[in-house]
N, C-alpha and C positions, 0 to 999 in steps of 0.2 A: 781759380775756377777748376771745377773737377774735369770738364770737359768742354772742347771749345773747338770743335770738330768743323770749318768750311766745305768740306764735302765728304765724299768716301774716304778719302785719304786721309789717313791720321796726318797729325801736327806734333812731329817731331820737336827737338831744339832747333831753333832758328840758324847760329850757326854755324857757316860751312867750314870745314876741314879746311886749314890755310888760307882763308879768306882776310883779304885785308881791309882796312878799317881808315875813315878817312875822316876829317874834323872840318866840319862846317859853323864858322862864326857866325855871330846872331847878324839878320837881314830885316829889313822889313820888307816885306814882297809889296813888288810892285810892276803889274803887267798891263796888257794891253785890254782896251774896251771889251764893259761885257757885252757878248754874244743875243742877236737878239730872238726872238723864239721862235722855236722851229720845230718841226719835223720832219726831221732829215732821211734819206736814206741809210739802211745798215751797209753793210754791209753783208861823259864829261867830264867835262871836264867840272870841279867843285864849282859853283854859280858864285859869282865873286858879292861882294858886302856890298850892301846898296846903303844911300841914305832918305831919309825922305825930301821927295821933291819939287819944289817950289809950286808946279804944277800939275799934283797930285791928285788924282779923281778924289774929291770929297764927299763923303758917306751919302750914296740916296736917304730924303727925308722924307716918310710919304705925309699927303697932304691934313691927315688924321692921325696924330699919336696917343699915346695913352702917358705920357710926361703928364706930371702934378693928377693925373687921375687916383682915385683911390677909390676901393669897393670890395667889399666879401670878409670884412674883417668883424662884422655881424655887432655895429655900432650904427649908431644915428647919424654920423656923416662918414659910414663907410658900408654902406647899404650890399646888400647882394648884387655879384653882377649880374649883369645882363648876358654877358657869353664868356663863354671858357680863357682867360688869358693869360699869358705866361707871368708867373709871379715871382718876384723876389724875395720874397718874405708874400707870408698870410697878410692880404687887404692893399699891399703894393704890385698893379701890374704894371707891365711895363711893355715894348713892343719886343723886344729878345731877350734870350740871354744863353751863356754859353758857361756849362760847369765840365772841369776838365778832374775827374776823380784819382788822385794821385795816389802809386803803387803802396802794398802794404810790406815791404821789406823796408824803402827808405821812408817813406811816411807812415808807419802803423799807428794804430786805432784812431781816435778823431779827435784826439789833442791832449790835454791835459784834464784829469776830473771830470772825464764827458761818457758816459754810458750809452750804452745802445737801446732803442725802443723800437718798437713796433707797430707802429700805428695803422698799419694800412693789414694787418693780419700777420701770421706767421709768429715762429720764436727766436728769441736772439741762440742765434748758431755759436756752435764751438768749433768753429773750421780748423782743421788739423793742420792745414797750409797756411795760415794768417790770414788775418782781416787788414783793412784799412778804407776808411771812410772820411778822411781829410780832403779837402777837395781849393781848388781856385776858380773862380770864377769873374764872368764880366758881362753887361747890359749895355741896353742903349742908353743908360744913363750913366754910368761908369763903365766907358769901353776898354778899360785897363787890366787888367788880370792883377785880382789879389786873392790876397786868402781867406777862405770863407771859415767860420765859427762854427764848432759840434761836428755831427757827423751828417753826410749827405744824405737826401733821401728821407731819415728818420723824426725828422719833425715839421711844422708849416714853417718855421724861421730861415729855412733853406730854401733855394730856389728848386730844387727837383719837388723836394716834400711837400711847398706850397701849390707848386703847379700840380702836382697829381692829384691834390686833395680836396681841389678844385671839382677836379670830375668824378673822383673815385666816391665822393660825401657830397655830390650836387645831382643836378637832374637835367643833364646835356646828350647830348647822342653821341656817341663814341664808336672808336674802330681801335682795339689796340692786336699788334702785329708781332710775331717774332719768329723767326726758325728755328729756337731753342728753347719748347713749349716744358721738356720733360715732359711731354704725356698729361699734362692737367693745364689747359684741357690738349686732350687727345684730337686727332686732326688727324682726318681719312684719307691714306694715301701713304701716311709717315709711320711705319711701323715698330721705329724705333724710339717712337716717342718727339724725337725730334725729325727737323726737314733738310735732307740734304741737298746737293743737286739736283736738277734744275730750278728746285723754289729757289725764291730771291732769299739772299742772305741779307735780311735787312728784318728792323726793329723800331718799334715806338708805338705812338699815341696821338689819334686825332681825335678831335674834339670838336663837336658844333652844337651850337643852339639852334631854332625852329624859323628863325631865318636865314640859318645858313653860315652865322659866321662864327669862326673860332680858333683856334689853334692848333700845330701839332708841339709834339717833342718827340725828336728823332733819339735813340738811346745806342748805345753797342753790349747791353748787360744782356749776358743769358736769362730767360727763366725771371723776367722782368722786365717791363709789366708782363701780368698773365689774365690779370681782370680790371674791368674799365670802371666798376662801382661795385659800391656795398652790398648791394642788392643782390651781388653775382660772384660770390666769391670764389676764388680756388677751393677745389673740393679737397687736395691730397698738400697741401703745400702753404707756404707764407707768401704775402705780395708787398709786403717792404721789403728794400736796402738791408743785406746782412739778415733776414729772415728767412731767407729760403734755401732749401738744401743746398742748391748747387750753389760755391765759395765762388757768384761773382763779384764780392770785391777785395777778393786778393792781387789784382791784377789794374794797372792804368784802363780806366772807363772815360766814354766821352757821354753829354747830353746835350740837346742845341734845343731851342722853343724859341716860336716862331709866331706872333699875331698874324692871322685869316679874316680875309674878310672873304665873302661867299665864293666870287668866282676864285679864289685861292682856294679853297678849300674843292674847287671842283678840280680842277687843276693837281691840286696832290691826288685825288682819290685815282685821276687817269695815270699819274708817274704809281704809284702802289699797283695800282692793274698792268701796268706796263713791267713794272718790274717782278711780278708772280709772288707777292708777298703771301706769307704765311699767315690766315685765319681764319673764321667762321661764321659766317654770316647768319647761319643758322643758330649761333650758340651766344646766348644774352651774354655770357661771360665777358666775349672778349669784342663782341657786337651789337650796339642798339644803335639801331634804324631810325629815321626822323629827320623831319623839316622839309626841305624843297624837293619837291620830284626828281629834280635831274642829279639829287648828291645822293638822293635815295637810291635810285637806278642805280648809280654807279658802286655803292658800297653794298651792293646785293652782289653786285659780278665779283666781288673779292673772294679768294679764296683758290681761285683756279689756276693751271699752269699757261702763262699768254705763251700766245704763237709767234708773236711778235718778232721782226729781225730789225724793229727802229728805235730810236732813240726818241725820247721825248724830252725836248727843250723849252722855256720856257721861264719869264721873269713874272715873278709876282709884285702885287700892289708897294710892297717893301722896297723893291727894287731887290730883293733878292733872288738869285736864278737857282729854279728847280731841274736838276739834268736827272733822268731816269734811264737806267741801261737792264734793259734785257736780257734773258737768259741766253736767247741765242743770236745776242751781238757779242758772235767770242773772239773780243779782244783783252786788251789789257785794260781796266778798271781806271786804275788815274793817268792813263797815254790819253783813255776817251775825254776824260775831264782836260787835261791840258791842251787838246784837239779843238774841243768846243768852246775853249776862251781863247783860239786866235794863235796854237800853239806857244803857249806862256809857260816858261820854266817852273817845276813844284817844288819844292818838298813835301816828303809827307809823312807822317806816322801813323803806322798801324800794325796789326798781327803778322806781322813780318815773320815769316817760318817754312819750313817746306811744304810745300814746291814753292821755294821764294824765287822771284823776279828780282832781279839786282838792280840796283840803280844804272840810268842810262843817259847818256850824252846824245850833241847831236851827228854822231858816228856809230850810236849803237843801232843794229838790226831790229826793227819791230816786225817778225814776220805774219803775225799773227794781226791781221791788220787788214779792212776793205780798203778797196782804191774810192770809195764813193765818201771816205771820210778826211778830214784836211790833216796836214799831217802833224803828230803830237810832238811835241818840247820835249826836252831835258826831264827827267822824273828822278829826283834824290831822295834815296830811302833812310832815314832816319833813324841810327838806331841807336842814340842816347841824347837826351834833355836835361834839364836845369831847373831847378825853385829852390830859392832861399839860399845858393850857395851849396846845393847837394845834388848830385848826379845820377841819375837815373835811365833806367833801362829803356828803349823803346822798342824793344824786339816781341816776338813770339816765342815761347817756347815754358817749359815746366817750370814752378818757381814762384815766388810773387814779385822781384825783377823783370817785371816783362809788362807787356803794354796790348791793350785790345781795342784801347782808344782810333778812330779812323778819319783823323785831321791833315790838313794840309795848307800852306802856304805860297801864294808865288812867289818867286824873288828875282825878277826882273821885270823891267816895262813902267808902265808909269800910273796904274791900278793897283793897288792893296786888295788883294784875293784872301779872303778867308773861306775856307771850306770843309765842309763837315759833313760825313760819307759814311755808308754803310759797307765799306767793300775792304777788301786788303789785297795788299800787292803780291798774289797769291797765285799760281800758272804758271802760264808759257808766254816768254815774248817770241818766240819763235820756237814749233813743231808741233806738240798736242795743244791747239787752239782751243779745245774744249777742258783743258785743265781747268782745275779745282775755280778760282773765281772768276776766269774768262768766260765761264758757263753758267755762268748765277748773275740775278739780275739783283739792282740794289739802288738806290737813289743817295744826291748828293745836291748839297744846298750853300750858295756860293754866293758869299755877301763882302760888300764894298767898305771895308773898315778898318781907316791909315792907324787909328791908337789900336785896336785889336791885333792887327797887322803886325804892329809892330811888336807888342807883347809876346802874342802866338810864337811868332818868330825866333824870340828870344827860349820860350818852353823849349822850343824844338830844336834849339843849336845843340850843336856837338859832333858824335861821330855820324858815318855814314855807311851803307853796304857799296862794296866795293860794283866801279862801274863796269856793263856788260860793256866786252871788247869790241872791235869793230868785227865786221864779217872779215877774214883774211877771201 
């Protein structure tokens, strides 16, 4: 990517001058009960190898799946659907699914004989820094990470390309969100084209039909999505994967999609208001309006900076939990996340760079921190991974070794935590509280799943950023 800016402050190399490097073996996280929903007031040592345990929280199954469903494949027993849903292929949905888009230094282009296309607008780029659009992924049908076929994004046979094209070539109500618009469309207040501090650093796509139920897909890609249908296209720019100026896929991407059913869908639009996300209510682009009153209301209020100093917690129909953090709860991003499951040890991977936060025990100083919040876990910063027996970067910084993806695992307790976030470990754990992502608000979707858990886990072993010391 040409630019990948979380606030004023540029994003050096990640990094630091004699910092040391520490090796974390694969885990499957496993922590304490999820957290039940709230709205709260604002305000190591390396986590040793777990195994899976006899007594293991087993994945939430809500009481409606979309297992053996099939629709939108524009056949006689694969009729149109009825609401927006995450798809694994064009006419397969499914209730999640999670593609993790691997870098373009050690994975480049998207495999063998596979060309890049455009389908959703834009032209195939010549990025001068590298591309890569190989990706792995995994569903509620197969919760295991493998490697997925072509290039992500650019056709329906992929799960990103079929879920977009669901809404981008259907007739559903949409809201899609990003703090790195480049200027098409343009968004009053942001003069640089893009949003930095205080709007939430967060990204994606929500979706509903006229009763309210649908899906999102949380993204980490600049500069995509930028428009939610055909109807409304980018004026200045491409809105496929690899079709639009800015090179984001030189770099580790994350995407999570997520089945809604209405009061889900109400519920995200209040964590996106809570978290100051980037859009336009007024601009068909990247917002059409519809269906229930009270989801209408609330996706008119988007677009604003919240005043908010709370957190918004909350488990949807999935049993997965939506944490939303605001702009001015300036703490640390995944201290707050490991706080609101029970203080549960992480890992995590993400744009790891300066003003990086270093990994922390439970000795290291959070001083950036309310007393009205519980207190957070161990948070291990990740900064290299594993697929197919080749090593990979998980850091931030220049290059296509580097990672923008915003995942995390627990690795202790006796819950398999998957988590997929819009934020990076990015700030101050002690002094300017309002550094770069302590001051941006951004949401995170924290779901129950022992084979995920354990895969995830495995992507993300290796080294670590060395831990903050104790206060002497």
């Amino acid at each position: 990517m040409t630019t990948r800016k979380t606030s004023a402050t540029p994003d050096p190399p990640a990094k630091k001058p004699g910092s040391a490097v520490r090796t974390i073996a694969p885990v499957l996280p496993l922590a304490v009960a999820l957290a039940h929903s709230a709205l709260a007031p604002a305000p190591t040592q390396a986590p040793p190898a777990a195994t899976i345990q006899a007594n293991a929280t087993l994945p939430f199954v809500p009481s409606i799946t979309l297992s053996n469903t099939h629709c939108g494949a524009g056949t006689s027993d694969s009729p149109a659907c009825t609401a927006p849903y995450p798809m694994i292929q064009k006419g397969h949905p499914v209730d999640w699914w999670f593609v993790f888009k691997l870098n373009s230094s050690v994975f480049p282009g998207c495999g063998s004989g596979v060309d890049r296309a455009c389908p959703f607008g834009g032209t195939v780029q010549p990025y001068k820094s590298g591309w890569g659009q190989q990706y792995v992924s995994a569903s509620s049908e197969e919760p295991t990470l493998k490697q997925g076929a072509g290039c992500a994004g650019d056709t329906v046979n992929d799960p990103i390309g079929a879920t977009f094209d669901e809404v981008y070539n259907g007739k559903f109500n949409y809201v899609v969100w990003n703090d790195q618009f480049y200027a098409d469309p343009q968004i009053k207040g942001c003069s640089s084209g893009n949003c930095d501090a205080p709007w939430g650093h967060s990204k994606g796509m929500l979706a509903w039909n006229d009763d309210g139920d649908g899906m999102i897909m949380q993204v980490s890609t600049p500069s995509w999505p930028a428009s939610g249908n055909a109807q409304s296209p980018r004026k200045s720019d491409g809105n496929t994967l690899g079709c639009v100026k800015d090179d984001d896929v030189e770099v580790s991407q994350h995407f999570f999609a997520l089945r809604l059913n209405k009061n889900d869908v109400v519920a995200v639009l209040r964590g996106l208001n809570n978290a100051s996300v980037v859009t336009d209510p007024t601009n068909q682009q990247v917002v059409h309006n519809g269906g229930p009153s009270d989801i209408q209301q609330l996706a008119s209020q988007l677009g604003k900076l919240s005043a908010s100093t709370t957190y918004f917690n909350t488990t949807l129909s999935s049993g997965v939990e939506l944490i939303s953090k605001p702009s001015k709860l300036n703490v640390p991003p995944w201290q707050l996340v490991s706080a609101l499951l029970g203080s549960v040890p992480l890992r995590t991977a993400n744009w790891w760079a300066n003003p990086a936060m270093d990994s922390t025990d439970a000795n290291s100083p959070v001083g950036c921190w309310s007393p009205s919040l519980p207190k957070p876990g161990p948070v291990d910063i990740a900064t290299t991974g594993t697929w197919d027996g080749k090593t990979f970067a998980l850091t931030g910084g220049e290059g296509g070794n580097h990672n923008h993806a915003k995942i995390g695992v627990s690795t202790a307790g006796d819950t398999a935590y998957n988590i997929f976030g819009d934020m990076n470990q990015q700030g101050s754990l002690t002094g300017n509280c309002t550094s770069s992502q302590n001051g941006r608000g951004g949401m995170f979707f924290v779901m129950v799943q022992p084979q995920l858990a354990g895969s995830l886990s495995s992507l993300i072993a290796g080294g670590s950023a060395p831990i903050e010391p104790a206060a002497k």
